[in-house]
C-alpha positions in Angstrom: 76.0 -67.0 -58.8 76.6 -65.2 -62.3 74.3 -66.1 -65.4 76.3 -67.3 -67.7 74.5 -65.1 -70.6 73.6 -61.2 -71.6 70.0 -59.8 -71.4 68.7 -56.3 -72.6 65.9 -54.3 -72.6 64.0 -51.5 -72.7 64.0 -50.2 -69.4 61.7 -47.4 -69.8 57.7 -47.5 -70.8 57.2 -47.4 -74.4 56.1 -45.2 -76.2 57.4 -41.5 -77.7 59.9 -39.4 -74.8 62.5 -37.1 -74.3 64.8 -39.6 -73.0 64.6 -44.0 -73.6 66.9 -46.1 -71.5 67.6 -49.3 -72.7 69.6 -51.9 -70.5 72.1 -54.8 -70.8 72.9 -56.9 -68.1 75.6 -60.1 -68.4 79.3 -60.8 -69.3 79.3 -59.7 -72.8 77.8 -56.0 -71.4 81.0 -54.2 -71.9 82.2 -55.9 -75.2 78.7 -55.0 -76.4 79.0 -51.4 -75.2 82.3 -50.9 -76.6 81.2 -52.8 -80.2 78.2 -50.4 -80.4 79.0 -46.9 -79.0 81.8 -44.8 -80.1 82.5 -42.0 -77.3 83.4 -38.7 -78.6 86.2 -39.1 -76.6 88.5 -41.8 -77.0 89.7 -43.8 -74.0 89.2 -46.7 -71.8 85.7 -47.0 -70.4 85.9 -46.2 -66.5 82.8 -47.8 -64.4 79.9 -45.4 -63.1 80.9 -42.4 -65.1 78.8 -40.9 -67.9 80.0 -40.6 -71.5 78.6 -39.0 -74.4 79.0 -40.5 -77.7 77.0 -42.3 -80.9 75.4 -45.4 -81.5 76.2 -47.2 -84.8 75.4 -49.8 -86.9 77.8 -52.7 -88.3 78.5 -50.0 -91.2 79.5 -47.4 -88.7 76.5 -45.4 -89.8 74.5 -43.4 -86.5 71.6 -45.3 -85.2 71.3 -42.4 -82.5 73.4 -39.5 -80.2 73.4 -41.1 -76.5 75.0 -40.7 -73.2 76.3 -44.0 -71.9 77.4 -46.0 -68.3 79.1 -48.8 -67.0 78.1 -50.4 -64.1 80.9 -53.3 -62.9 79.7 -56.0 -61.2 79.0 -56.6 -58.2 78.7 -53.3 -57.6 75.9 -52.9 -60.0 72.0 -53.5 -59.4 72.1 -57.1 -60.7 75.4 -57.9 -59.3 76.8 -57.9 -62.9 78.6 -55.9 -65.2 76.0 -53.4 -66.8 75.4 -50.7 -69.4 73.4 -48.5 -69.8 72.4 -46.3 -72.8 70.2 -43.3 -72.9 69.3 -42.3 -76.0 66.7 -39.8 -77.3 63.1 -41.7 -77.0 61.5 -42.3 -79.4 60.1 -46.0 -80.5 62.6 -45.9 -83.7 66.2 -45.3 -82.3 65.2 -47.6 -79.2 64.1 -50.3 -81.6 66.9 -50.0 -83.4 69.6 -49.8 -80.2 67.9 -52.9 -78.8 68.0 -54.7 -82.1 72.2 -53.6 -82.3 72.6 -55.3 -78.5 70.8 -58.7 -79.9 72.7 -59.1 -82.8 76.1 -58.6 -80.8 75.1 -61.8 -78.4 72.5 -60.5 -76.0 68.9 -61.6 -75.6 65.6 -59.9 -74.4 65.0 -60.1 -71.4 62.3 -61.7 -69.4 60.0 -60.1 -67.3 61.5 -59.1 -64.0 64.7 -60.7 -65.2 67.1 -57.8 -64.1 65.6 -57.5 -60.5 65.6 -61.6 -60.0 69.3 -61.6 -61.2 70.0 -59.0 -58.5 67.9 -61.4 -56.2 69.8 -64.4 -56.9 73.2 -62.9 -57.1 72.7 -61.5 -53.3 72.0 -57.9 -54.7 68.8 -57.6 -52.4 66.3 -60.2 -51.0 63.0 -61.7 -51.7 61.1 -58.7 -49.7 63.4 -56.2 -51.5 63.1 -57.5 -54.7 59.2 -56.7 -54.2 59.2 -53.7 -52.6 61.2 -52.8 -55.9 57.5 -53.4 -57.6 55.7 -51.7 -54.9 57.7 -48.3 -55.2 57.0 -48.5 -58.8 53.4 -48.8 -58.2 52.8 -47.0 -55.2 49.7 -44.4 -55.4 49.9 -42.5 -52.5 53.0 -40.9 -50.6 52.4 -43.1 -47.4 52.2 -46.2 -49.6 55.7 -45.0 -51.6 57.2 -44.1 -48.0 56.1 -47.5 -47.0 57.5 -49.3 -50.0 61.0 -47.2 -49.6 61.8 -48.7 -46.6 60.7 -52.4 -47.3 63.4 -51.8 -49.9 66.1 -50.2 -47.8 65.5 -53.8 -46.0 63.7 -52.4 -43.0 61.6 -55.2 -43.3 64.4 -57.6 -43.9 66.3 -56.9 -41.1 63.6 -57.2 -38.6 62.4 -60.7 -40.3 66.1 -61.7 -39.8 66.2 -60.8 -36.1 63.2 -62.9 -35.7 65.0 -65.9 -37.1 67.9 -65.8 -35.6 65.6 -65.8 -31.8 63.8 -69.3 -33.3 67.2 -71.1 -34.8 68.8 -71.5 -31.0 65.7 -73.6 -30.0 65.0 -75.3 -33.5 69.1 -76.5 -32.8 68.4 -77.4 -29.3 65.4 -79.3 -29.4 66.9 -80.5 -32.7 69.9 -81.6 -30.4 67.6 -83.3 -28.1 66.1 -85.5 -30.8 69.3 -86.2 -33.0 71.6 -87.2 -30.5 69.5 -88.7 -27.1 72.6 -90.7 -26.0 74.5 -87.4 -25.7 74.2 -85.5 -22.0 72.7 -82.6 -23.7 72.5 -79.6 -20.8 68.8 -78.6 -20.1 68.0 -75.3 -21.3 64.7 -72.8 -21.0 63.4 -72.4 -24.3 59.5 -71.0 -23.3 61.0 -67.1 -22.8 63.0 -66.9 -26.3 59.9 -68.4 -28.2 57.5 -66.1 -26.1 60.0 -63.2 -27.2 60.0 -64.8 -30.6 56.0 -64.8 -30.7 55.1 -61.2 -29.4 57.4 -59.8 -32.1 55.9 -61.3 -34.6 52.1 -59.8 -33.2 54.0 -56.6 -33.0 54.3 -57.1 -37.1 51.1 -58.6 -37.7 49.1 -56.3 -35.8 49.5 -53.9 -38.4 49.4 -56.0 -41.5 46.2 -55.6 -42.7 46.4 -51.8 -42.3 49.6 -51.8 -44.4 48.0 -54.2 -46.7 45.3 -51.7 -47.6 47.7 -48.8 -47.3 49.5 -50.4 -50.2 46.5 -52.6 -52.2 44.0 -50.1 -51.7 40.1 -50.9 -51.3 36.8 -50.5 -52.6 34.0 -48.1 -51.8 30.5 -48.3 -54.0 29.0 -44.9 -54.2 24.9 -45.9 -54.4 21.7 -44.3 -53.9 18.8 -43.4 -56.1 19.1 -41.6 -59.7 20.5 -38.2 -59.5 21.5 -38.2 -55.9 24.9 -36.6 -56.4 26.8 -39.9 -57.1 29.0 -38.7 -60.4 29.1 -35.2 -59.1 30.8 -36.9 -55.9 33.1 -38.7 -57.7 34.1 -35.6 -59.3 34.4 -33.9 -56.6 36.9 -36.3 -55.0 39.1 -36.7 -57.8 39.0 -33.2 -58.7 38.3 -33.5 -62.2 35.6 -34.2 -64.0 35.4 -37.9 -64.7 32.0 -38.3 -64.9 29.3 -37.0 -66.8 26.6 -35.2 -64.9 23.4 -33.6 -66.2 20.1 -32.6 -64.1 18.3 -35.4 -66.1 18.3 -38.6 -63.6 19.7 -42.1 -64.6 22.6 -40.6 -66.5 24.7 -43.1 -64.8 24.2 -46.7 -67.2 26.9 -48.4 -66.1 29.4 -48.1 -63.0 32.8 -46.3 -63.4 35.4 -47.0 -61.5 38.9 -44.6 -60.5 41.0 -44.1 -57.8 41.5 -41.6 -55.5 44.1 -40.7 -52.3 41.5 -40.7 -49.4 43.6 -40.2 -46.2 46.4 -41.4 -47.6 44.2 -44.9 -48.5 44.3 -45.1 -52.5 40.4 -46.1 -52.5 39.4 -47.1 -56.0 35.8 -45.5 -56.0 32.8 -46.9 -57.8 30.2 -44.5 -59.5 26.7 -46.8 -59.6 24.2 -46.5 -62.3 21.0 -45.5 -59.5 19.3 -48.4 -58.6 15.6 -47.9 -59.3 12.6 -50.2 -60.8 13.0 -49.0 -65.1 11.7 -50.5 -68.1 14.7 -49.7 -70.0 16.9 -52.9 -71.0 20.1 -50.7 -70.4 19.0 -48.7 -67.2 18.3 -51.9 -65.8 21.7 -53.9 -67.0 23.4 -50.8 -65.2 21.2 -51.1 -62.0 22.5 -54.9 -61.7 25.9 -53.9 -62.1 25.6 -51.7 -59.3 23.8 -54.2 -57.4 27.2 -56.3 -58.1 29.4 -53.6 -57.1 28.3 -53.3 -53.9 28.4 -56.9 -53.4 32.3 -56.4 -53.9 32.9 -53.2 -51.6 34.9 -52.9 -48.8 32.6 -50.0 -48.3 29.5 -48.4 -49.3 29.0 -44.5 -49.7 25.2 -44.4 -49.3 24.2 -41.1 -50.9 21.3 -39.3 -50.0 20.2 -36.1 -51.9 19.8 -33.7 -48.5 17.7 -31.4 -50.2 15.1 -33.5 -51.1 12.8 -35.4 -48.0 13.3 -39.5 -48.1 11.6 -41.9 -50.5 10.7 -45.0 -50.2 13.2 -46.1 -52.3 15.8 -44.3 -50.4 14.7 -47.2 -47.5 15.1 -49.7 -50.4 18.5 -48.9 -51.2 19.6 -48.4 -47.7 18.7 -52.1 -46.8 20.4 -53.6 -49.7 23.4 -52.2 -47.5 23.0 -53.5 -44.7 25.6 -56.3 -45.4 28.6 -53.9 -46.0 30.2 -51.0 -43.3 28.2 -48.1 -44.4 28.3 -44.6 -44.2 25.8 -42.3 -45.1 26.1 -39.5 -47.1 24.3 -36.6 -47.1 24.8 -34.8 -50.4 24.0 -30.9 -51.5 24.8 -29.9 -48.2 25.0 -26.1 -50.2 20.8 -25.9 -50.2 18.3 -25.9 -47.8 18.0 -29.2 -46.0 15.3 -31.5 -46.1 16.1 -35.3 -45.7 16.1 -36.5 -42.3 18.3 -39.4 -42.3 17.6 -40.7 -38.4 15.3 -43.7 -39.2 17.3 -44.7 -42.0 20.9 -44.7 -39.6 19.3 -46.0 -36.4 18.1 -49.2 -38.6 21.7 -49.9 -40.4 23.7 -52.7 -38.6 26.6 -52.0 -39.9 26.6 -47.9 -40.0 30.2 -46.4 -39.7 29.3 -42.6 -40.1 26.9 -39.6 -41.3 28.4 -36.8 -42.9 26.9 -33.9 -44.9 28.9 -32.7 -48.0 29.0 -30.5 -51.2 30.1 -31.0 -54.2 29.6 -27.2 -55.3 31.6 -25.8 -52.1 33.5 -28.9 -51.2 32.2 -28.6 -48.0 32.8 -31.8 -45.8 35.0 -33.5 -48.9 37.8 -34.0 -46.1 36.0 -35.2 -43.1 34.7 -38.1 -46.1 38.0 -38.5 -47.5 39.6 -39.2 -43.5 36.4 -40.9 -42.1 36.6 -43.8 -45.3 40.5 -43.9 -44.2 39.9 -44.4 -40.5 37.4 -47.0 -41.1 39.4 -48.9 -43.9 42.2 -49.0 -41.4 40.4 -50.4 -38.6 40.1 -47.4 -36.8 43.7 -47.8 -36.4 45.9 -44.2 -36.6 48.6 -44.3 -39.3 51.4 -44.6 -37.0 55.3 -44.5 -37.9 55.6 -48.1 -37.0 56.7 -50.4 -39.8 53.8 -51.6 -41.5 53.6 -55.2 -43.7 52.2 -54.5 -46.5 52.7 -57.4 -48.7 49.7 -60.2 -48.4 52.2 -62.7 -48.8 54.6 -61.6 -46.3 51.3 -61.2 -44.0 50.6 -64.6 -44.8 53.7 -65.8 -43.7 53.7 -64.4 -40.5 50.3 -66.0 -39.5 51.8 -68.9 -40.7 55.0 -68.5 -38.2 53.0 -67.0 -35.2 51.2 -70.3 -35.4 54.1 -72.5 -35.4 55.5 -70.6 -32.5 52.4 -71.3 -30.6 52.0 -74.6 -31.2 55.9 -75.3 -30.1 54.7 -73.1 -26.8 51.9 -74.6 -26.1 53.6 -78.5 -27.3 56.4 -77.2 -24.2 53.8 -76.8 -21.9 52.2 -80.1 -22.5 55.4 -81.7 -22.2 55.3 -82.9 -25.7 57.9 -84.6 -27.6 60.9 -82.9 -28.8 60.7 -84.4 -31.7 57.3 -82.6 -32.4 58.7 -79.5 -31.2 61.2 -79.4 -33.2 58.6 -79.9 -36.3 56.9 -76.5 -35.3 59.9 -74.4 -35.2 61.5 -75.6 -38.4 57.9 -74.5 -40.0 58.3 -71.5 -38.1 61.9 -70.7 -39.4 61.1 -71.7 -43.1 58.1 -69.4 -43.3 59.9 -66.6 -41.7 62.8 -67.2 -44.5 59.7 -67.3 -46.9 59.8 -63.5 -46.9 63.0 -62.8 -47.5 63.9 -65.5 -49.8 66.1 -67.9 -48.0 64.1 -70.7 -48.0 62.0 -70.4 -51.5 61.2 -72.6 -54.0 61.1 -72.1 -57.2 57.8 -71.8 -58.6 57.1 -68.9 -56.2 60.2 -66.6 -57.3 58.4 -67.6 -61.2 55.0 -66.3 -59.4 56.5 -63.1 -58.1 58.9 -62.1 -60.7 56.2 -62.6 -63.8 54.2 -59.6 -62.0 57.1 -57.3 -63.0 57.6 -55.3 -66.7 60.0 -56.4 -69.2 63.6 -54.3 -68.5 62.4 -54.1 -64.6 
């Protein structure tokens, strides 16, 4: 299926650049290139080759010096004839480039719009088409790795294989109930679907790893004022972020960046120290921490090592005892004087006790791969292919219990008819991720996520 119209945009991020690429997609791509760009060598325009030349207006004046392509459809990334120009980038000539395509019978483009036409016209598929997004967006090289081959249909192809196992029992049970006159031969169906079933806990037994691998998670550092929170957070980033001064409470409100933690992109949250204060902004920041690490995945409880334990050390520590904690021992460079034992043998939910440095950087790397280990489950980052899409995760669960219900409906001596309910659901969610059997409102949910010219 071919759209019937021409879209272009700006297929770079705005703003001021060496080099702005702005896009057309549609029928009229090559009339439009050919109305608008005059190469600096004359000749007919041969597809994927590069030619230099300028862009001019209706009065044959320069708009800009560009180099330009033709992609022909359907060997092009939206299964259309495209173009291509890249012209010098700066807001003015791209403006002004986009403004010559529109007025020659193109139209801007919606958001996503170039990657759901190469969805539609059989370019790629639904789990493609997102992994498109995800290498985009990808903050760590595990998570880019991860996205590359979701897009070189790794994924896909395994998804496929899956349906392919369920579709000879949907049709025979399908058989069975469509046509009971006919002297349909008995078959086995309970070894395919169990097949069918363990592959798809082979998938899902790693989706919430992958999930986090690509999404990320959320670690609160807290602890009292000035125990090393900001200088932490510094520390981990490797550049100063945060402001940090000997003076405690600092801190007013909590900051929030990420970082690569064992290949984990773990957005980190720098509290305001949670203490009893007077002061009407110390204590607004003290309740946003509090609300912080009500939203963690994980707390970094931070105690200051040189200094013996508070009472309001204790105080903090139990406000954790609802989150996977691990404790923190900070200024690991000076003499020791906290001992932490009472504090860790009373946690229910401690995951670790490490000593670091900010100064040296001393212990920075056991943290950094002892938040990845836990936020993975305690799972090793294995070469397997890992989901990493929540919806694609949801869809599995969703298939895994349709398989089981048919198994366990076969071994109960169901009806067929019932049967045959399960594995359709079974098949449909499977085509979920891929796109084969979609509806519409989704593709508008996933598509709208993507930037303008993407």
């Amino acid at each position: 299926m071919l759209y019937a119209d021409t879209i272009v945009a700006l297929a770079t991020p705005p703003g001021i650049g060496g080099v702005g690429i702005v896009r057309v997609s549609g029928p009229l791509a090559e009339s439009i290139a050919q109305a608008v760009f005059r190469p600096a060598r004359a000749g007919a325009w041969r597809p994927y080759h590069m030619r230099y030349g300028q862009l001019l207006d209706d009065q044959g004046l320069p708009v800009d010096e560009a180099l330009a392509v033709l992609f022909r459809g359907p060997r092009s990334f939206t299964g259309e004839d495209v173009v291509e120009f890249q012209c010098h980038g700066g807001p003015l000539p791209l403006s002004r480039t986009l403004a010559l395509a529109l007025a020659h019978g193109a139209r801007l483009a919606e958001p996503g719009e170039f990657t759901l036409r190469a969805f539609v016209n059989g370019r790629i598929d639904l789990a493609q088409a997102e992994a498109t997004l995800d290498v985009i967006e990808a903050q760590t090289t595990l998570g880019l790795r991860l996205a590359l081959d979701q897009l070189g249909g790794g994924l896909s192809r395994e998804v496929r294989v899956l349906r392919e196992q369920l579709l000879y029992p949907l049709a025979y049970v399908t058989a069975l109930t469509d046509f009971p006159e006919d002297d349909v031969p008995a078959d086995e169906l309970g070894a395919p679907l169990q097949t069918a079933l363990q592959a798809i806990e082979r998938l899902l037994a790693g989706a919430d790893q992958g999930v986090i691998v690509r999404h990320g998670a959320r670690a609160a550092l807290v602890g009292r004022p000035n125990a090393g929170k900001s200088s932490l957070l510094n520390a981990l980033l490797r550049v100063e972020r945060a402001i940090v001064t000997a003076i405690p409470g600092t801190t007013r409100d909590t900051l929030e960046e990420t970082a690569n933690l064992g290949g984990v992109p773990v957005v980190l949250i720098d509290t305001a120290g949670i203490t009893e204060t007077a002061d009407v902004v110390e204590q607004i920041g003290v309740e946003r921490s509090r609300a912080a690490l009500a939203r963690a995945d994980l707390v970094l409880l931070l105690l200051d090592g040189s200094q013996p334990l508070s009472d309001q050390d204790a105080t903090i520590a139990r406000l954790t005892h609802e989150r996977p904690t691990v404790i923190v021992q900070t200024k690991a460079d000076l003499p020791p004087l906290a001992a932490v034992a009472p504090l860790a043998a009373e946690h229910p939910l401690l995951r670790g006790q490490l000593h670091v440095s900010a100064q040296t950087g001393a212990g920075l790397d056991e943290l950094g791969a002892t938040v990845a280990r836990i936020l993975l489950g305690g799972l090793p980052l294995s070469d397997a292919r890992l989901v990493t899409n929540p919806r694609h995760r949801e869809a599995l669960r969703q298939a895994h219990s349709a398989v089981a219900e048919a198994l366990a409906g076969l071994a109960e001596g169901r009806p067929v008819d019932l049967i045959a309910v399960d594995l359709h659901d079974a098949v449909a969610r499977l085509g979920e991720i891929t796109g084969e059997t979609v509806e519409d409102d989704l593709l508008n949910t996933i598509f709208s996520r993507f930037c303008i010219g993407k």
